[in-house]
C-alpha positions as CSV (number, residue, x, y, z in Angstrom):
1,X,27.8,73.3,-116.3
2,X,26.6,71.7,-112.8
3,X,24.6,75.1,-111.8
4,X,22.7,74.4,-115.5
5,X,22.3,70.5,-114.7
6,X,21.3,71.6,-111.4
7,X,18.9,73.9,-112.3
8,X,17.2,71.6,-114.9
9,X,16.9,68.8,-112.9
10,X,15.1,71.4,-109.7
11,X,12.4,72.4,-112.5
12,X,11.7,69.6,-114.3
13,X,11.4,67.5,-111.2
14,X,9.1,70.1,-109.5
15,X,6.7,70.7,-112.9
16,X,6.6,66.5,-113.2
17,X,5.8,66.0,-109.6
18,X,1.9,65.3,-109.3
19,X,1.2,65.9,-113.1
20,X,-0.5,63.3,-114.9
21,X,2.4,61.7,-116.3
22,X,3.3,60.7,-112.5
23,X,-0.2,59.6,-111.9
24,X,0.1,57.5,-114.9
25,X,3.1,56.2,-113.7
26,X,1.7,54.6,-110.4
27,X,-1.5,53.8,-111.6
28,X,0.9,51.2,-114.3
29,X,2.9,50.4,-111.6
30,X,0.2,49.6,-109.5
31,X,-0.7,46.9,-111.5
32,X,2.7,45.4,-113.1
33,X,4.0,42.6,-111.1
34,X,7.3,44.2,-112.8
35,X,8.0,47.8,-110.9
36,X,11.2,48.3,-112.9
37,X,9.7,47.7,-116.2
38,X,7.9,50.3,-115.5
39,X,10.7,53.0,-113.9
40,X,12.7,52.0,-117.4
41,X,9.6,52.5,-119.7
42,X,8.6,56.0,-117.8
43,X,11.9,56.8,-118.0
44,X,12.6,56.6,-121.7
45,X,9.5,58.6,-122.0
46,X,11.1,61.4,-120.0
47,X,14.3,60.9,-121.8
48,X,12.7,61.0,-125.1
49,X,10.4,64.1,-124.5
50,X,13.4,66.0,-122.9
51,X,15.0,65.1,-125.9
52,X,12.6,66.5,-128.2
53,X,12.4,69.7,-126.3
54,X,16.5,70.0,-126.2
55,X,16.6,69.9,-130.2
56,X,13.5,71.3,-130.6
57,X,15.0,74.4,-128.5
58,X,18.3,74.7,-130.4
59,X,17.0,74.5,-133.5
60,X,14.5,77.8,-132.4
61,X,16.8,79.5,-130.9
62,X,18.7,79.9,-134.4
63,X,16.0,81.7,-135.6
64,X,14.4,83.5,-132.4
65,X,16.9,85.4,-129.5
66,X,16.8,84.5,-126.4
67,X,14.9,87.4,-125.1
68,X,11.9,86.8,-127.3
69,X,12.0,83.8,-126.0
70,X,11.9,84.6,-122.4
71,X,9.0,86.9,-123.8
72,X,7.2,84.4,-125.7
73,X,7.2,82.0,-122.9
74,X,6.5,84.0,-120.1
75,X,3.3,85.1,-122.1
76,X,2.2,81.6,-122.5
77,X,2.5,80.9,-118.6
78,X,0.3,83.9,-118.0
79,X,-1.9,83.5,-120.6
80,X,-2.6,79.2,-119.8
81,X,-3.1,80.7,-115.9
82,X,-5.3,83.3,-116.7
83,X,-7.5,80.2,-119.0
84,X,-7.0,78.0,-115.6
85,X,-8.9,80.9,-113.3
86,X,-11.4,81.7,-115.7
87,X,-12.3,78.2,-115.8
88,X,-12.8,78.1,-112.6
């Protein structure tokens, strides 16, 4: 259980870090006079949007295995960086 909590937390904090969400989140804090307003509203949002994408993922895998899965998502990561360089 702590090598899946473990792993979680390592990529989820490295996709966050220097996303717009965290851009968002100094820019508010920035200019609240209340910094842990702010760390308790950001963090419900995390909460709730990890949330959503627990159930979200339990409910699909009911339907989907996991290897399709693995499939299906590694196709999306190529396919939104292969959109990224041709945008460039």
């Amino acid at each position: 259980m702590l090598k899946i909590i473990l792993s979680t937390f390592i990529v989820v904090f490295l996709a966050e870090l220097g996303d717009k969400t965290q851009l968002a989140t100094m820019l508010l804090s920035a200019k609240s006079n209340s910094k842990l307003s702010v760390l308790i509203g950001a963090s419900l949002a995390l909460f709730c949007t990890s949330l959503v994408g627990v159930l979200f993922g339990s409910f699909i895998e009911k339907y989907i295995s996991k290897n399709t899965l693995n499939t299906i998502s590694a196709a999306v990561f190529i396919l939104v960086g292969v959109i990224i360089l041709l945008k460039k």
